[in-house]
C-alpha positions in Angstrom: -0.9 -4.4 29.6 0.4 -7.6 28.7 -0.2 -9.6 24.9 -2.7 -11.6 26.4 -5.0 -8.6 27.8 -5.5 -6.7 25.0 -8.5 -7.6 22.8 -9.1 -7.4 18.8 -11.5 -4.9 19.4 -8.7 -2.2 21.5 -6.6 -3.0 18.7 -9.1 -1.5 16.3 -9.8 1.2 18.2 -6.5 2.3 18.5 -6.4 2.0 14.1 -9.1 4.1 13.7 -8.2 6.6 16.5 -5.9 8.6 14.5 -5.2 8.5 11.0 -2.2 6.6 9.4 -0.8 5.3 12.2 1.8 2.7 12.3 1.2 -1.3 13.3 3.7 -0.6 15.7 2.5 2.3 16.7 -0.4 0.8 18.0 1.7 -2.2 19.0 3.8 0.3 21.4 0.8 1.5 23.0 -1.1 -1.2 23.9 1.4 -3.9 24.5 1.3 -6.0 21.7 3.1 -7.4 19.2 2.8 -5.6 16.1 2.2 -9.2 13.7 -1.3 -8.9 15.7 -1.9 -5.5 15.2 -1.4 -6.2 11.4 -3.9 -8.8 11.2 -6.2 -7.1 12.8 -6.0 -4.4 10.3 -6.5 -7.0 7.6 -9.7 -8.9 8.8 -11.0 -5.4 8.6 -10.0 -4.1 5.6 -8.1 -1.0 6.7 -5.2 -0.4 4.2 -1.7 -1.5 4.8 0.2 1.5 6.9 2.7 3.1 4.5 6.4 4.6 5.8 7.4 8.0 4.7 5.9 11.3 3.1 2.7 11.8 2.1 1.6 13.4 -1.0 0.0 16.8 -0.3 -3.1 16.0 -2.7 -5.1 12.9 -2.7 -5.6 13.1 -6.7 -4.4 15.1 -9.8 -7.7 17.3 -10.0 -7.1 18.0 -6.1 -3.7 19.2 -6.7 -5.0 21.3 -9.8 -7.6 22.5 -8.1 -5.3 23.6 -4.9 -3.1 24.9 -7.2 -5.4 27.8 -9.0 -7.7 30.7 -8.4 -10.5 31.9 -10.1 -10.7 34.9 -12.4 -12.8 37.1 -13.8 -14.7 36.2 -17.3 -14.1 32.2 -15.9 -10.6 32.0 -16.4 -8.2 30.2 -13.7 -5.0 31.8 -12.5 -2.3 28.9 -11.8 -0.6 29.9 -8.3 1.3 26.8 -8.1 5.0 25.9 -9.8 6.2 27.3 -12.9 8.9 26.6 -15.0 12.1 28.7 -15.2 10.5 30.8 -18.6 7.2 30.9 -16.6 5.5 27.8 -18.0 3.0 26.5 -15.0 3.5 23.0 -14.1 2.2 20.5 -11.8 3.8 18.1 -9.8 2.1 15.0 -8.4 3.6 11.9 -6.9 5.7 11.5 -10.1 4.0 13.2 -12.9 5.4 16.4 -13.9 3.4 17.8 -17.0 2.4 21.9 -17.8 -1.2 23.1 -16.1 -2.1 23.7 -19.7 -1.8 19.4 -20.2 -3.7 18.6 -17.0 -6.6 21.3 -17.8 -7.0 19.8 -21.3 -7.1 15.9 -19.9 -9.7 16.6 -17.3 -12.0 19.0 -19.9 -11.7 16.6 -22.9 -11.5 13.4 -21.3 -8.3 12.4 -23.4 -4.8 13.0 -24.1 -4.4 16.5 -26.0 -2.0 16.3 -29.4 0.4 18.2 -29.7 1.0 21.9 -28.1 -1.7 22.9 -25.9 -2.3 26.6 -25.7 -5.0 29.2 -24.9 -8.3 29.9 -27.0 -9.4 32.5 -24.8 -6.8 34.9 -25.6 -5.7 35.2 -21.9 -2.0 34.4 -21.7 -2.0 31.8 -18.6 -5.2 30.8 -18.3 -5.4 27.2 -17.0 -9.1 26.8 -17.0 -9.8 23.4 -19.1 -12.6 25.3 -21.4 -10.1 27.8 -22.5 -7.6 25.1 -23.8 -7.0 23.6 -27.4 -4.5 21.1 -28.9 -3.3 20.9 -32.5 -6.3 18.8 -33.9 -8.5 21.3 -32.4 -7.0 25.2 -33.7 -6.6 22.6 -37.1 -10.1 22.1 -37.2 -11.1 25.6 -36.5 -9.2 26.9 -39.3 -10.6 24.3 -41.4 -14.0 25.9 -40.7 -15.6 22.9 -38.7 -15.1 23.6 -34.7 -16.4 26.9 -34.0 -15.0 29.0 -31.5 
């Protein structure tokens, strides 16, 4: 096929046949310059093709979630990473924090203070419920959070 053949609408197809695939790519296989294929993609809103490794998860939750099992009396396993003393931590794009961290953000809705550790009793556990930071065990002891 020559530049001139090829229509906005083959273009496109070819974008949406597979997923992330390059401008030039695209350009390669029908003939094309790759400038056009790139405009195309633009006027249509696909996002812009980007070189090199993919992250595994999508999101942090997804990468948490991957990343643990279910156990009985609802506490999570972790079965991803841990530490050299055993901590569990995840790793996404460029965060690096423990399990224990990650479980508390997405339970609480904020940034836990201080150490987070485990009110459930069950050294390990990741699940979010089973998690407390110093305001909270502080607050227990001071008679007003219940356990």
């Amino acid at each position: 096929m020559t530049r001139a053949s090829v229509s906005d609408e083959e273009i496109l197809r070819a974008l949406l046949a597979e997923d992330d695939i390059s401008n030039l790519a695209v350009a390669t296989k029908l003939g094309c310059g790759d400038k056009r294929v790139d405009a195309v993609r633009k006027r249509v809103g696909l996002p812009v093709y980007i070189r090199g490794r993919r992250p595994l998860y999508g999101s942090v939750q997804e990468a948490f979630a991957a990343q643990t099992e279910p156990v009985e009396g609802g506490h999570l396993r972790w079965t991803g990473t841990r530490e050299k003393c055993g901590t569990p931590v995840l790793r996404w794009r460029t965060l690096l924090q423990t399990a224990y961290r990650v479980a508390f953000r997405e339970q609480y809705g904020r940034e836990p203070v201080g150490k987070v550790s485990q009110s459930c009793g069950n050294p390990g556990c990741v699940a979010g419920l089973h998690q407390e930071d110093r305001l909270m065990r502080e607050a227990r002891k001071a008679g007003e959070l219940s356990c």
